[in-house]
C-alpha positions as CSV (number, residue, x, y, z in Angstrom):
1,X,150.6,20.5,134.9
2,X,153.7,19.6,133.0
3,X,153.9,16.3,131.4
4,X,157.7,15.6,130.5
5,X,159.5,12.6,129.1
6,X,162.9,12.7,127.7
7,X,163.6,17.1,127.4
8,X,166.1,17.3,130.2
9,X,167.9,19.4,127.5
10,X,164.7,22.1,127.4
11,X,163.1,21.0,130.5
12,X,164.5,23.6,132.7
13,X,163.6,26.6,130.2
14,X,160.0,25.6,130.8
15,X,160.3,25.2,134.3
16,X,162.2,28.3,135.1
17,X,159.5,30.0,133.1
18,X,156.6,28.3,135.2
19,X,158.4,29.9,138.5
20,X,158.7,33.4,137.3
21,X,155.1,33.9,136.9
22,X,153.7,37.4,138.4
23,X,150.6,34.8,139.6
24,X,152.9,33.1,142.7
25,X,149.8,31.0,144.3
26,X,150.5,27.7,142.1
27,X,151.4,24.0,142.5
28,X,153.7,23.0,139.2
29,X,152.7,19.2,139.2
30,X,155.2,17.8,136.7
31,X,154.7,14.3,134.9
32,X,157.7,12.0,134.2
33,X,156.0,9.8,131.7
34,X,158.9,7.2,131.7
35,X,161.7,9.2,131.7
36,X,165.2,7.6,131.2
37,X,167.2,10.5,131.0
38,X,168.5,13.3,133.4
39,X,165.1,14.6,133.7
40,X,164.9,14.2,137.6
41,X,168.4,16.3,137.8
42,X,166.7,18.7,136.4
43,X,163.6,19.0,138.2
44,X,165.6,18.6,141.5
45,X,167.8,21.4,140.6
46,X,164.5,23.6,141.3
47,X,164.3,24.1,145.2
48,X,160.8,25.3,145.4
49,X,157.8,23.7,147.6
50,X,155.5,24.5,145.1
51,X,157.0,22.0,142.5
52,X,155.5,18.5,142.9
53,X,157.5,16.1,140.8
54,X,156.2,12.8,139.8
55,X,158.1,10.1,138.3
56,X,156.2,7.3,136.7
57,X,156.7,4.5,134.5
58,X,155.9,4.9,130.9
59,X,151.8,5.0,130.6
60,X,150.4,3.4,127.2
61,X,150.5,5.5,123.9
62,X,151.1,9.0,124.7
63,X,151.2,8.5,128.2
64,X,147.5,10.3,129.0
65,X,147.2,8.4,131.5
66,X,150.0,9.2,133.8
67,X,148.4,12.9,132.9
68,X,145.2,11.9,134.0
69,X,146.4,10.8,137.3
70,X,148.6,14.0,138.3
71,X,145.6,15.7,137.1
72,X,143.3,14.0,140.2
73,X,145.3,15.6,143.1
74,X,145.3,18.7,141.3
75,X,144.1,21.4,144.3
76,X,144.5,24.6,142.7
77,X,140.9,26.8,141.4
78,X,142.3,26.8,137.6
79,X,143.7,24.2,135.4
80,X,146.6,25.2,133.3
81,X,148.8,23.6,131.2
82,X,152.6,23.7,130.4
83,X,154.8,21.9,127.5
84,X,158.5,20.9,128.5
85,X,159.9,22.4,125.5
86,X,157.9,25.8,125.5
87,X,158.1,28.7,127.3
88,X,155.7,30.9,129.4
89,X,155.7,35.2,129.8
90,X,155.7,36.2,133.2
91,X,152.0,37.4,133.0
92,X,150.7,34.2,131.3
93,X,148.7,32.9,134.2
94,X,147.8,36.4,135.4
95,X,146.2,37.0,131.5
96,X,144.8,34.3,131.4
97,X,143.0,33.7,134.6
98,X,141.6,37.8,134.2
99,X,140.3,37.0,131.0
100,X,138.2,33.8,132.6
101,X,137.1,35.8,135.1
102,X,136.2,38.8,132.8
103,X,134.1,36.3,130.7
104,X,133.0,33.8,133.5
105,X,133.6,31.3,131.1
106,X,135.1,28.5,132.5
107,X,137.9,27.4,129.2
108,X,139.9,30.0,127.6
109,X,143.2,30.3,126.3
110,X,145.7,33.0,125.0
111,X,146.7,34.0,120.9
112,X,149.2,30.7,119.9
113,X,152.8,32.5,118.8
114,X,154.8,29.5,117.0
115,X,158.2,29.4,117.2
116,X,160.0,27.6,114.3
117,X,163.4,25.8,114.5
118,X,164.7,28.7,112.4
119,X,164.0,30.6,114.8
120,X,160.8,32.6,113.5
121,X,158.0,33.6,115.8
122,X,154.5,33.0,114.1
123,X,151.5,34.8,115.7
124,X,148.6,32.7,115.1
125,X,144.9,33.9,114.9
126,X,142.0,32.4,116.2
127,X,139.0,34.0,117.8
128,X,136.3,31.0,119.2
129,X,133.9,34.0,120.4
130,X,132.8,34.1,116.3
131,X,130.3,31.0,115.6
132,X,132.4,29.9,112.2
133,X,135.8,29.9,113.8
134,X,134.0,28.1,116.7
135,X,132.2,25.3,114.7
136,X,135.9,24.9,112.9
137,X,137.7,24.4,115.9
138,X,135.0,22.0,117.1
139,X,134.7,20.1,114.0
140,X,137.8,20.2,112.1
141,X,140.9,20.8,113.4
142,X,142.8,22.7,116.5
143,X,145.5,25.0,116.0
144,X,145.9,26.1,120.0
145,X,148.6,24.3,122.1
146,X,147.6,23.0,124.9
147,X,150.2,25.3,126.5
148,X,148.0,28.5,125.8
149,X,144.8,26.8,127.5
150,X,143.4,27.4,131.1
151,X,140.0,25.8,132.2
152,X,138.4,25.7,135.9
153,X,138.9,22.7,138.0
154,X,135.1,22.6,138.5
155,X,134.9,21.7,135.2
156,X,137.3,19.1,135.3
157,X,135.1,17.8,137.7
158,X,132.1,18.0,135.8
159,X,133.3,16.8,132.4
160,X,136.5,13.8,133.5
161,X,139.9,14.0,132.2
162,X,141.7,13.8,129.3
163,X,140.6,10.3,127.2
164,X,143.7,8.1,127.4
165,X,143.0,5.7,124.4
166,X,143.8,8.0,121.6
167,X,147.5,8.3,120.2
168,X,147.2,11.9,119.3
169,X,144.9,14.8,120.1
170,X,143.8,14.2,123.3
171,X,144.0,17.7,124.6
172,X,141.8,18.7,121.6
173,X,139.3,16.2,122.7
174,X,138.9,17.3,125.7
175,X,138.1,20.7,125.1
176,X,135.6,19.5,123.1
177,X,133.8,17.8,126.2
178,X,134.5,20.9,128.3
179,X,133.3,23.4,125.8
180,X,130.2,21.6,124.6
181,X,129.1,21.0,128.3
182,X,128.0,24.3,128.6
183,X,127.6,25.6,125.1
184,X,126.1,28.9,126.0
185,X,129.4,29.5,127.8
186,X,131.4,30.8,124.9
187,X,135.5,30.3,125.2
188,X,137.7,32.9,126.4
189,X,140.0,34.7,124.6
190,X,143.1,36.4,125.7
191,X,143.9,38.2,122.2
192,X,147.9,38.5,124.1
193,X,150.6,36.0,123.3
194,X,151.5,34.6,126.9
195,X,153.4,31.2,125.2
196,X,156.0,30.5,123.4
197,X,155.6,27.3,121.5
198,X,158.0,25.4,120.0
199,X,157.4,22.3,117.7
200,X,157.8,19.0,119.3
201,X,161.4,17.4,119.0
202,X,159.9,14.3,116.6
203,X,158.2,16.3,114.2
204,X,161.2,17.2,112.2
205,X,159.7,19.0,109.4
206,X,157.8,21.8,108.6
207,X,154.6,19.6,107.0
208,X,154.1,19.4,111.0
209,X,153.2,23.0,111.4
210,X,149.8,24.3,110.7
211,X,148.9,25.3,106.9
212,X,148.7,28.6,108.2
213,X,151.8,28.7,109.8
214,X,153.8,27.2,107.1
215,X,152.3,30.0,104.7
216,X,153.3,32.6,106.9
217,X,156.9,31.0,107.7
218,X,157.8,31.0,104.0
219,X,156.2,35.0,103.9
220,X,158.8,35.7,106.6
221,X,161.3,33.9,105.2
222,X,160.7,35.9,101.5
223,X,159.1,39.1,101.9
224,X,162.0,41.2,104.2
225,X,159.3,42.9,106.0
226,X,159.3,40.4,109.1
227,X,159.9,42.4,112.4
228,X,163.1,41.8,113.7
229,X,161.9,41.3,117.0
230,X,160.2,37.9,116.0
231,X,163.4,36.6,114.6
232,X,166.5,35.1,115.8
233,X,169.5,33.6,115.1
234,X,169.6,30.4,116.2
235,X,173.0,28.1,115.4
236,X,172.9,24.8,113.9
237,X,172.4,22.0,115.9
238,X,171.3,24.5,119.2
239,X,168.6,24.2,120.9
240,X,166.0,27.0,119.9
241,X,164.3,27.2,123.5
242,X,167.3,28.2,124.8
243,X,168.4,30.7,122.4
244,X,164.3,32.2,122.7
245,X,165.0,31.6,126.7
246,X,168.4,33.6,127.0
247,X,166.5,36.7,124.8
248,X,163.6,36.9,127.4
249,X,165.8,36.3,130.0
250,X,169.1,37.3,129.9
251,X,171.5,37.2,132.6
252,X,168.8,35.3,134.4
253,X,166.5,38.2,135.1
254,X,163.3,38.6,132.7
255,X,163.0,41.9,130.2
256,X,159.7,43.2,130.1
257,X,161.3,45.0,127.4
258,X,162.1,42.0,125.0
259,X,158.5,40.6,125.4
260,X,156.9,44.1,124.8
261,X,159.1,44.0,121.4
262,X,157.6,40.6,120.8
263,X,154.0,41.3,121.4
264,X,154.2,44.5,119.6
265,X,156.2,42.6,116.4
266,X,153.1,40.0,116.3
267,X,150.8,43.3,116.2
268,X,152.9,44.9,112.9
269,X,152.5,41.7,111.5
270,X,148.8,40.9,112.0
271,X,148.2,44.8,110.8
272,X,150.4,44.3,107.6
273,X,148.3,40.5,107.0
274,X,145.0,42.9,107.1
275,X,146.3,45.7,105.2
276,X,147.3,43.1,102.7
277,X,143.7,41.5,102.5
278,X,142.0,45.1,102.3
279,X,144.2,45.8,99.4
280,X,143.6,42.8,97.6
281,X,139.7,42.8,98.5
282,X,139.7,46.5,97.2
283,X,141.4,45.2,93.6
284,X,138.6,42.9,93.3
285,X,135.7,45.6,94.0
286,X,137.3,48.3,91.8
């Protein structure tokens, strides 16, 4: 499902990137919550059957609603979710439905890589399979876009959809009811970046990022050790998606290349945040 309302200028990055999947048995439903721009150009620019485009009128609030009711013709086994102004790898439905299947868990998601308007990539860490980072996520706060999740239709069925009387945070909410209705069921986790994620259009500042994040944005920014792979130059006033889009994809066919670069980049830097903990744990035990 791709809920949409307004993007036409980064809609068709995501879309493109929801049709190159390796995994080719899908249905894109895409959610027009109200959309007043060229947003049905764009999605009619797509010929392909599998696309099902749905143009409603603007639902209350954050529009969960209009969500809700894509979500009940939903046919497809697994449940995943795609932002209009992020970006999927070729594999992300492929990882993600293996690792569900590996842990016969029935909600998992894929390592969150944030992409900043500067055009830094920031891996994010977050393993629910440990009980702290678990009861964190549960009671706390949620650092994972709902763009990295997948979760079975049957539970869908079991647990409802998405509340629709919140402004914010819906998607976190609902994991809650999916994950707690079968507690014993730990989360799966695809430790592979399968997403990029951008911040939204309206949050135009970095106190919108994650704490985390915005500590690691400045490290990149300062330290001259960020791999050059997870950094681009992106003009002012340009749209980031499509600068990130036209790397992964340039000349309108995918390199395998560029997003082994990336996911080896977020692996130099997650190595050099450990060395740096060892090193400064060691200082304090010598």
């Amino acid at each position: 499902m791709l809920p949409t309302h307004n993007r036409a200028d980064v809609l068709g990055y995501a879309i493109a990137s929801v049709l190159w999947q390796t995994e080719q048995d899908f249905e894109l439903l895409i959610v027009g919550d109200g959309c007043t721009d060229e947003t049905a150009t764009v999605v009619e620019s797509f010929h392909d059957e599998r696309i099902r485009w749905f143009d409603l009128t603007k639902a209350p609030l954050s529009g969960y609603a209009n969500r809700n009711l894509v979500l009940s013709k939903a046919r497809g086994r697994y449940i995943a979710y795609a932002q209009h102004d992020d970006i999927l790898f070729p594999d992300h439905l492929a990882q993600l439905i293996a690792t569900i299947r590996a842990s016969k868990s029935e909600w998992g998601y894929s390592r969150p890589l944030w992409c900043t308007p500067d055009g830094y990539c920031i891996p994010f860490a977050i393993n629910l399979g440990d009980a702290e980072e678990l009861a964190h996520f549960l009671n706390v706060e949620n650092h994972i876009p709902s763009c990295c999740v997948l979760h079975t239709r049957r539970a869908m069925k079991r647990v409802g959809y998405w509340p629709e009387d919140v402004e914010r945070l819906a998607d976190w909410r609902y994991w809650h009811r999916i994950i707690q209705s079968r507690p014993w069921r730990k989360p799966a986790y695809c430790p592979e970046a399968t997403v990029l994620h951008f911040r939204a259009r309206w949050k135009t500042g970095p106190e919108y990022d994650p704490a985390a994040v915005a500590r690691l944005h400045a490290a990149a920014q300062q330290g001259g050790w960020w791999p050059s792979a997870l950094k681009l130059d992106v003009p002012p006033g340009s749209a980031e998606q499509g600068i990130f889009f036209e790397t992964i994809c340039p000349d309108g066919v995918v390199s395998e290349a560029r997003i082994a670069e990336l996911r080896a980049g977020i692996t130099l830097v997650l190595d050099r945040l450990a060395w740096t903990w060892i090193k400064e744990a060691g200082s304090h035990l010598t």
